[in-house]
MARTORFI-949342 format. One record per atom (N, C-alpha, C): residue in one letter; x, y, z. Coordinates in steps of 0.02 Angstrom, whole numbers, plus 50000, padded with zeros to 5 digits. Layout:
aXYZ
...
//
This chain:
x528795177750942
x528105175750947
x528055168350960
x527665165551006
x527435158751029
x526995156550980
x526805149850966
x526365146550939
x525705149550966
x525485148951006
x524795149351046
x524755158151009
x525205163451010
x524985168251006
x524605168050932
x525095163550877
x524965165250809
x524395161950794
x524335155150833
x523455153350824
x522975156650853
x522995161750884
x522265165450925
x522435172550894
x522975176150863
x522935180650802
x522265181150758
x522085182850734
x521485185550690
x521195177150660
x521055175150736
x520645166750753
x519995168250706
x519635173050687
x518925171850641
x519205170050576
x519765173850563
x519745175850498
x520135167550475
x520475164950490
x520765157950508
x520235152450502
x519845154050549
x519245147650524
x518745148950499
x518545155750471
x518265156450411
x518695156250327
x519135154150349
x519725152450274
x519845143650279
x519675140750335
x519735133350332
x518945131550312
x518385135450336
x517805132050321
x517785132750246
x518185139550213
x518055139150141
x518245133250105
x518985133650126
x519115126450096
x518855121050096
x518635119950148
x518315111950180
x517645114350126
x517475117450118
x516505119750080
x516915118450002
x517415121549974
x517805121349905
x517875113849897
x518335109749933
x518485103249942
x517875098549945
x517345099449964
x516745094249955
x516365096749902
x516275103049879
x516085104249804
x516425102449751
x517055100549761
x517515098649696
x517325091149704
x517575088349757
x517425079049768
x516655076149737
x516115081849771
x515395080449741
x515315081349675
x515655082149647
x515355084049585
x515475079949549
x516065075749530
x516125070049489
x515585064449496
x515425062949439
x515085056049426
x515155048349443
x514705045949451
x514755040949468
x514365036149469
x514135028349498
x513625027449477
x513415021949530
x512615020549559
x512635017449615
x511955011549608
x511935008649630
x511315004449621
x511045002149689
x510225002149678
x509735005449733
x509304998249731
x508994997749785
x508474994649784
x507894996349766
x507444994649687
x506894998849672
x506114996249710
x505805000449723
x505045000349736
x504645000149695
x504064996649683
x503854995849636
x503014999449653
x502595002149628
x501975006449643
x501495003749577
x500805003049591
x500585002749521
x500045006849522
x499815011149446
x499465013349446
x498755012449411
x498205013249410
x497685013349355
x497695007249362
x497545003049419
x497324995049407
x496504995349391
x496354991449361
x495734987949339
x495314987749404
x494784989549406
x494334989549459
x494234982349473
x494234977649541
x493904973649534
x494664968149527
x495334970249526
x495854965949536
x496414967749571
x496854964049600
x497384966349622
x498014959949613
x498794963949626
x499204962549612
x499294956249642
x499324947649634
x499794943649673
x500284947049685
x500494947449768
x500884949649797
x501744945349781
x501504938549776
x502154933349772
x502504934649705
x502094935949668
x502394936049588
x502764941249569
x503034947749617
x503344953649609
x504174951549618
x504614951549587
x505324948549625
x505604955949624
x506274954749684
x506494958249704
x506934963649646
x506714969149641
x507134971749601
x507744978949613
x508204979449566
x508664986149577
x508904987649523
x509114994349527
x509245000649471
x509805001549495
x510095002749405
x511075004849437
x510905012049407
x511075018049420
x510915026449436
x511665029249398
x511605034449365
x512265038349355
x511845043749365
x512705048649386
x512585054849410
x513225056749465
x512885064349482
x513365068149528
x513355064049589
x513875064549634
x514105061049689
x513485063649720
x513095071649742
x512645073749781
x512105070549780
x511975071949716
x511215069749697
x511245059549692
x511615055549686
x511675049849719
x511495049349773
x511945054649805
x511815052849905
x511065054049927
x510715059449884
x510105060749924
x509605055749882
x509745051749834
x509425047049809
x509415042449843
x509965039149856
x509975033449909
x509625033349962
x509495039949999
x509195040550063
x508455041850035
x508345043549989
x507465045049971
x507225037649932
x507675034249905
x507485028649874
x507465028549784
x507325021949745
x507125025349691
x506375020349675
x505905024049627
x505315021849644
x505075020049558
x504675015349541
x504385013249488
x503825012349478
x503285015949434
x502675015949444
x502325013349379
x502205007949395
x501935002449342
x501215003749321
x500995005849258
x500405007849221
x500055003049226
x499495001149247
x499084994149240
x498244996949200
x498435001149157
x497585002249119
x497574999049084
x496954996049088
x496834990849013
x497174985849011
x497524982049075
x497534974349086
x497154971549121
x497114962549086
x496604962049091
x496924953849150
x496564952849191
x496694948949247
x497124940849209
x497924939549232
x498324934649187
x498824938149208
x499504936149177
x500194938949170
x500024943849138
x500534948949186
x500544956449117
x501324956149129
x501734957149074
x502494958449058
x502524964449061
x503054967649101
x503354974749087
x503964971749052
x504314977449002
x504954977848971
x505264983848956
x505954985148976
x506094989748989
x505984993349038
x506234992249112
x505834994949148
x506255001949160
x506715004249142
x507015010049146
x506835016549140
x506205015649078
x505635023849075
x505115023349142
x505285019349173
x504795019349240
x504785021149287
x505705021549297
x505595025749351
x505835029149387
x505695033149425
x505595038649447
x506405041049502
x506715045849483
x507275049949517
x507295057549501
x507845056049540
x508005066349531
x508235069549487
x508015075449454
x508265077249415
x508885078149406
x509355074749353
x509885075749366
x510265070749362
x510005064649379
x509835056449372
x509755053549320
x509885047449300
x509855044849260
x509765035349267
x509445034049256
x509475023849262
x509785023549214
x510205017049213
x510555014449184
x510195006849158
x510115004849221
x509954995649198
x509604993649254
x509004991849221
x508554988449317
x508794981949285
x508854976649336
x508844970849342
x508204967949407
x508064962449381
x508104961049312
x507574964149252
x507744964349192
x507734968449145
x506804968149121
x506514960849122
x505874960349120
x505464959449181
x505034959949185
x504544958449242
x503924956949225
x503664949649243
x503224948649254
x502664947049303
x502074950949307
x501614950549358
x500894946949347
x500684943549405
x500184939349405
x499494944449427
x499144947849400
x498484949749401
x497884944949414
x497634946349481
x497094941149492
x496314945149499
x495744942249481
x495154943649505
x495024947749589
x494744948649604
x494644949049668
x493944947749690
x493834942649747
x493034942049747
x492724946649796
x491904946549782
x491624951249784
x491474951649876
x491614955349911
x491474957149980
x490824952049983
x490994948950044
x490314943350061
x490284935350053
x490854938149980
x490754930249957
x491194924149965
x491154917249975
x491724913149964
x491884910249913
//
């Protein structure tokens, strides 16, 4: 028997036994843990009628993530997002601390550590349509 014959021999059944593996082999690799850090977004909610966020006073922030290799990868590509409570502040600095119950991933996910760890934001008035 030639080479060529033994590779075109029962050819389905052959690369339906390599796709298993290759499908076995990225389920075993995905699954270990690991841990990645994202650039976070920041969203706010329940602002005070009548103010909004200085835009300058937000600094750049990121979240380090543990978890499965999968659910990392599709995090990275969806982002991770933080949604800052603003009821009942009142126009001045408002401090967040702890920003880690904030925010928002996949189940399955976990934050570790935003940096940086406090945040402070400048809440301003906003004037009234019309006026200078």
């Amino acid at each position: 028997m030639n080479l060529s014959a033994l590779l075109c021999e029962k050819f389905k059944l052959k690369a339906l036994s390599l796709l298993c593996a290759a499908f076995l082999w990225l389920f075993v690799t995905m699954e270990g843990t690991d841990e990645l850090e994202l650039p976070l977004a920041v969203g706010f909610v329940n602002a005070p009628e009548g103010t909004v966020v200085r835009a300058d006073s937000l600094p750049k922030l990121s979240v380090t993530v543990s978890g499965t290799r999968i659910l990392l990868l599709r995090q990275k590509f969806r982002g991770a997002v933080a949604r800052l409570d603003l009821a009942g502040a009142l126009p001045g600095t408002v401090e967040f601390v702890a920003l880690e119950r904030y925010v928002r991933l996949e189940s399955g996910l976990r934050p570790l550590r935003v940096s940086p760890r406090n945040v402070s934001i400048i809440l301003e008035k906003t004037s009234p349509a019309g006026t200078r």
